[in-house]
VEXZAKOL-148450 format. One record per residue (C-alpha): x, z, y; residue number from 1. Coordinates in Angstrom, 1 decimal, m for minus. Layout:
X, Z, Y, NUM
...
//
This chain:
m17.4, 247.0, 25.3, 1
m16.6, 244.5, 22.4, 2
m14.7, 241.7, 24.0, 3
m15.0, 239.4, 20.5, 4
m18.1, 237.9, 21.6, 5
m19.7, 236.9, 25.0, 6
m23.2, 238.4, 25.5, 7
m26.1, 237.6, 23.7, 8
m28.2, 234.9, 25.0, 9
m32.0, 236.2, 24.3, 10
m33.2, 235.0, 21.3, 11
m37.2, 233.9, 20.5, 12
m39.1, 236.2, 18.0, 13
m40.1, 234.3, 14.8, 14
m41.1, 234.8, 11.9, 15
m41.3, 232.6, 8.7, 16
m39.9, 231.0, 5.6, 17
m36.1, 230.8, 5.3, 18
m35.2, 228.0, 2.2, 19
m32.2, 229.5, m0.3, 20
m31.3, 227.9, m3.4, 21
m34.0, 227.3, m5.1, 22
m36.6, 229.5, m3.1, 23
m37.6, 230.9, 0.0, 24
m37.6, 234.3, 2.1, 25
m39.9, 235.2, 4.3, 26
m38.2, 236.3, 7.5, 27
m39.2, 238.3, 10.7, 28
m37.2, 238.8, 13.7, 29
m38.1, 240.3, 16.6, 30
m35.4, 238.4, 19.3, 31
m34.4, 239.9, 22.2, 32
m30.6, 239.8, 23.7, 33
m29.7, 243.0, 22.0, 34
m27.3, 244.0, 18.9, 35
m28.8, 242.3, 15.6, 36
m29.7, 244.6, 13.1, 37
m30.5, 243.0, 9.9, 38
m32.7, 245.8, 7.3, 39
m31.7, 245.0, 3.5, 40
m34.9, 246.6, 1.1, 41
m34.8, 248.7, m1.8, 42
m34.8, 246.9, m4.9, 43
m38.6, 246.0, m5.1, 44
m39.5, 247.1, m1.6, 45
m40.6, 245.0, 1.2, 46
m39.7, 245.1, 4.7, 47
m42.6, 246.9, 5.9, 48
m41.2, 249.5, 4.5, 49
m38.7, 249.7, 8.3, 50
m41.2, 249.9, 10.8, 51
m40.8, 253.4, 11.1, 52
m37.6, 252.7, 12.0, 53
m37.8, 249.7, 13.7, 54
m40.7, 251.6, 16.3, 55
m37.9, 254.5, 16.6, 56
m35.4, 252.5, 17.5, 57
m37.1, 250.3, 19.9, 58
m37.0, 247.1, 21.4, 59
m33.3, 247.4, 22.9, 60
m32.4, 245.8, 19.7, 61
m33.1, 242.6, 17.8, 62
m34.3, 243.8, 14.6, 63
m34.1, 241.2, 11.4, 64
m36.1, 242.3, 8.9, 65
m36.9, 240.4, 4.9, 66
m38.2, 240.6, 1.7, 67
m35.8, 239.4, m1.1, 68
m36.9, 236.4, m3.6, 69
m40.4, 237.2, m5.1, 70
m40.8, 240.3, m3.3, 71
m43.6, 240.7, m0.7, 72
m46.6, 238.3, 0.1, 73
m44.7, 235.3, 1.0, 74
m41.4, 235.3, m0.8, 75
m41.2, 232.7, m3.5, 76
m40.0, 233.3, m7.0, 77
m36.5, 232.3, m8.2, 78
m34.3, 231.6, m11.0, 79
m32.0, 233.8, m9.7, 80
m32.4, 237.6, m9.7, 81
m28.8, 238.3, m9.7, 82
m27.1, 240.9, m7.4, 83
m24.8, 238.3, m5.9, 84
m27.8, 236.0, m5.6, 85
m28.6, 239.2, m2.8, 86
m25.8, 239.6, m1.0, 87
m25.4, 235.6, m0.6, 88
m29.1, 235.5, 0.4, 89
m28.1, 238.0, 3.5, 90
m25.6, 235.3, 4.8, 91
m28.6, 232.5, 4.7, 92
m30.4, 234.5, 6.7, 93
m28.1, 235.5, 9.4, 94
m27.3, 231.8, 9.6, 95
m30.9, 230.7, 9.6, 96
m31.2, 233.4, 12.8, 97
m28.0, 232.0, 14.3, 98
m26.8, 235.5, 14.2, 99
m22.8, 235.7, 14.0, 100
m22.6, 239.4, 13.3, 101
m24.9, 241.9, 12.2, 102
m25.3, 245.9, 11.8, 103
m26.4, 245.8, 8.3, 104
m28.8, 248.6, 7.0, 105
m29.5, 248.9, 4.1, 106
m31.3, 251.8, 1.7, 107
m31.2, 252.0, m1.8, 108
m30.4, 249.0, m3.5, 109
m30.1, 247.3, 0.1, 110
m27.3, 250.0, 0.6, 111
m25.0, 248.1, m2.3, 112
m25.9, 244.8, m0.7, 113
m24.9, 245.7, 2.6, 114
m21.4, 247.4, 1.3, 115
m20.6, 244.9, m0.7, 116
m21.2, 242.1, 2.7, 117
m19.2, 244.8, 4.9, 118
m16.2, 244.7, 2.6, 119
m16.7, 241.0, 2.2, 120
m16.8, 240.0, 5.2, 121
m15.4, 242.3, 7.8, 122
m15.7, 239.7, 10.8, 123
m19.4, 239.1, 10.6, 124
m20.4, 242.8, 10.2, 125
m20.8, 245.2, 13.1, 126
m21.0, 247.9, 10.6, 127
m23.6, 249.8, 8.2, 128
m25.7, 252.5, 7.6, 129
m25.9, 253.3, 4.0, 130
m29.8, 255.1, 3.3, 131
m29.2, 257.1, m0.3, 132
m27.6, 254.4, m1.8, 133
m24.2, 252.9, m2.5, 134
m22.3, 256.0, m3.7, 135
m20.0, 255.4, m6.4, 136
m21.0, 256.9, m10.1, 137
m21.0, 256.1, m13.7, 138
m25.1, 256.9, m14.5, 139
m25.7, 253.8, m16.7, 140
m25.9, 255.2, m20.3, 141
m26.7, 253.1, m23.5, 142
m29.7, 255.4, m23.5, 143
m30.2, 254.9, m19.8, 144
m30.3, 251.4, m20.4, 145
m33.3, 251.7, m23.2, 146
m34.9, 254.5, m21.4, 147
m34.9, 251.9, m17.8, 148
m36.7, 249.1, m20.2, 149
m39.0, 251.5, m21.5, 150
m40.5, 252.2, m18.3, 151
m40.5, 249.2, m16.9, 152
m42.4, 247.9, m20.1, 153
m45.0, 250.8, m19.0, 154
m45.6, 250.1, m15.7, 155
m46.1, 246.3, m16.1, 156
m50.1, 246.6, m16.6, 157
m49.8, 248.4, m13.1, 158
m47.6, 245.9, m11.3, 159
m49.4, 243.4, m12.3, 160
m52.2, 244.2, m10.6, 161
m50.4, 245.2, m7.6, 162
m48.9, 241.9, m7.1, 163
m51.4, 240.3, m5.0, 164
m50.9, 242.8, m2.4, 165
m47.3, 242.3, m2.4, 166
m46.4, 245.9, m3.2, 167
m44.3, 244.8, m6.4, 168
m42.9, 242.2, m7.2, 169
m43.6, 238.8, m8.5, 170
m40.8, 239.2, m11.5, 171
m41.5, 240.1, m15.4, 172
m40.9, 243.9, m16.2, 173
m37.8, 242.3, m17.9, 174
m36.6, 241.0, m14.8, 175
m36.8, 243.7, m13.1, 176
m35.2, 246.2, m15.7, 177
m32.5, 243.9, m16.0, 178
m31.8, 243.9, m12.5, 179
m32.2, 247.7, m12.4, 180
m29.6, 248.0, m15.4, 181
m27.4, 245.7, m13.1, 182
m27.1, 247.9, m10.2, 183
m25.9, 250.5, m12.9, 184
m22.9, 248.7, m13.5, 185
m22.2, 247.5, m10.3, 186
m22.6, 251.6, m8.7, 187
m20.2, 252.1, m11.3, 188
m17.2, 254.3, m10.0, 189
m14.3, 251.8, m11.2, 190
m16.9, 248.7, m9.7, 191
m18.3, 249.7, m6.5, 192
m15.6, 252.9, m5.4, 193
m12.6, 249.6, m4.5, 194
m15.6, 247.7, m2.6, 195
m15.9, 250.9, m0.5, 196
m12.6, 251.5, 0.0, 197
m11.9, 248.1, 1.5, 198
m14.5, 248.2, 4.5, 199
m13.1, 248.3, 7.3, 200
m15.8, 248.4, 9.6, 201
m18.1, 252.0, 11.0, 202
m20.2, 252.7, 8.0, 203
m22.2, 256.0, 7.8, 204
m24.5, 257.3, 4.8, 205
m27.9, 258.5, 5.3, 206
m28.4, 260.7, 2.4, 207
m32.1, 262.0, 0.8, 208
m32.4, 265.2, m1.4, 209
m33.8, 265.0, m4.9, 210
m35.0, 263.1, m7.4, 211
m36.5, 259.7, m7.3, 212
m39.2, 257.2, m9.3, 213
m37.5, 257.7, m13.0, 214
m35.0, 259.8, m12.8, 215
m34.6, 263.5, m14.1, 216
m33.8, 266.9, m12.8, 217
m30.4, 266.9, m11.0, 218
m29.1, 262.7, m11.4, 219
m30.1, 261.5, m7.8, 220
m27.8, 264.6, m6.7, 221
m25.0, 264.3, m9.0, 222
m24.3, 260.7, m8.0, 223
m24.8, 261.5, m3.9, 224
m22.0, 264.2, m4.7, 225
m19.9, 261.4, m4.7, 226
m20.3, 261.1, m1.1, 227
m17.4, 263.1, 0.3, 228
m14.7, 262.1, m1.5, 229
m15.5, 258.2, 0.0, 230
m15.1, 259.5, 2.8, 231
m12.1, 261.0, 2.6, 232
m10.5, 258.1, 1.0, 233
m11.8, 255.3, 4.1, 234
m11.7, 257.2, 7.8, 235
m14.1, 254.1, 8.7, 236
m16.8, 256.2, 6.1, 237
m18.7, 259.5, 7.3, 238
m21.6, 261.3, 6.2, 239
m24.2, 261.1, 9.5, 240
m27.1, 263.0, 7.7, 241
m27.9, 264.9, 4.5, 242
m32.2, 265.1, 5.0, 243
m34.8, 266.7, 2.7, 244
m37.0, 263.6, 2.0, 245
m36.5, 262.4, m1.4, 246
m35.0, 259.0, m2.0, 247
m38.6, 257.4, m2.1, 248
m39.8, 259.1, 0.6, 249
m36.7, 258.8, 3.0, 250
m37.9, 255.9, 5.4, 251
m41.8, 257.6, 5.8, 252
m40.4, 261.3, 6.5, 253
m36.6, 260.9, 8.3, 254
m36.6, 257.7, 9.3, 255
m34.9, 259.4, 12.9, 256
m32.0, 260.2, 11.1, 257
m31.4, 256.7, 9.7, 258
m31.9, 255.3, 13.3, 259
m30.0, 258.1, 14.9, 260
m27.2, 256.6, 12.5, 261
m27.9, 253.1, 13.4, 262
m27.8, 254.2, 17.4, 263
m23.9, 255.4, 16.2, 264
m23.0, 252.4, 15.2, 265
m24.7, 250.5, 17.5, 266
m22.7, 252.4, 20.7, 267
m19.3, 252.2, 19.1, 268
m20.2, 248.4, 20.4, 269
m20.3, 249.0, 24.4, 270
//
């Protein structure tokens, strides 16, 4: 049992707008007296992407869920795009909930937002599951970089028309590559491999197999093949599942194995 805290009192499901800066995030969370569990998105994703998770886990726990500025239906647009507009967004939330600590999942570019809040802040974090993403590696090229724009340029027609649905998001194509060439340079091995060796909390990876959307042959596995040796660095770091599901299709086909993780972390609490 964790003697930091007293017990939970239950808390109301709700679901809504939560103001930020200078936007807004639409919010869900489902109450309940158990562990909060806030769900950080891949980079464009929305939050429905969890409920396979969420329905495997069950109702024992209080899951937060989001979608980040101009993603989603509901979210509005921002100035702001920035990876540290993320990770500061994640404490307005939790504070919005009334939520003092948090198990923090997180997959793909959610997995770097929720390693960078562990390290940052240790006494507000339960601890994290990390779904194929986070791992430390130098990928971003110069020709990476014109290669990510390129693409982004292509699909615009595309996401454009898909924004009503709120499948992508409400940001120009050069938004979004910009934010995409971002996360290169903060996965970096010399940026992101000190922020992992400073948590101190139970962190496990979830890892797909694979490629995914962009990338060629062997990349997605060269960069999870850093894996290991963060975990032999930080004895707080293990690897909880290596699973066959690409990285896109991770949540839809082994979503167990990213709540199995979650279910680890969320025991080491009794």
């Amino acid at each position: 049992m964790n003697h930091d805290t007293a017990p939970p009192a239950a808390a109301r499901a709700w679901s809504g707008l939560v103001p930020v800066d200078d936007t807004a995030l639409a919010v869900t969370d489902t109450g309940g007296p158990g562990l909060p569990v806030l769900y950080l998105n891949g980079q464009f994703a929305t939050q429905g992407y969890w409920r396979r998770v969420l329905a495997d886990l069950g109702p024992r726990l209080r899951h937060i869920t989001y979608d980040e500025r101009a993603r989603g239906r509901t979210s509005h647009r921002s100035a702001d795009y920035s990876f540290e507009a993320a990770v500061r967004d994640v404490d307005a939330v939790l504070t919005a909930r009334g939520v003092q600590r948090a198990l923090l999942v997180g997959w793909s570019y959610g997995a770097f937002v929720a390693a960078h809040r562990a390290s940052r802040h240790p006494q507000r974090t339960v601890g994290a599951v990390l779904v194929d993403g986070a791992q430390p590696y130098d990928w971003l090229t110069d020709a990476l970089e014109q290669r990510i724009r390129k693409q982004f340029r292509r699909w615009a027609p595309l996401m454009t028309l898909l924004r009503p649905t709120g499948l992508t998001p409400r940001m120009s194509h050069r938004q979004m590559s910009e934010c995409n060439i971002e996360l290169g340079r903060i996965g970096s091995a010399r940026a992101l491999g000190p922020v992992l060796d400073a948590i101190t909390v139970p962190t496990r990876y979830v890892l797909a197999s694979g490629a995914s959307l962009g990338s060629k042959g062997d990349e997605q596995e060269l960069i999870r093949a850093a894996v290991p040796a963060v975990a032999e660095r930080n004895p707080h770091i293990r690897l909880s599942a290596k699973v066959p599901s690409t990285h896109d299709t991770i949540l839809k086909k082994d979503f167990r194995a990213v709540a199995d993780a979650v279910r680890e972390i969320a025991a080491l609490q009794r």
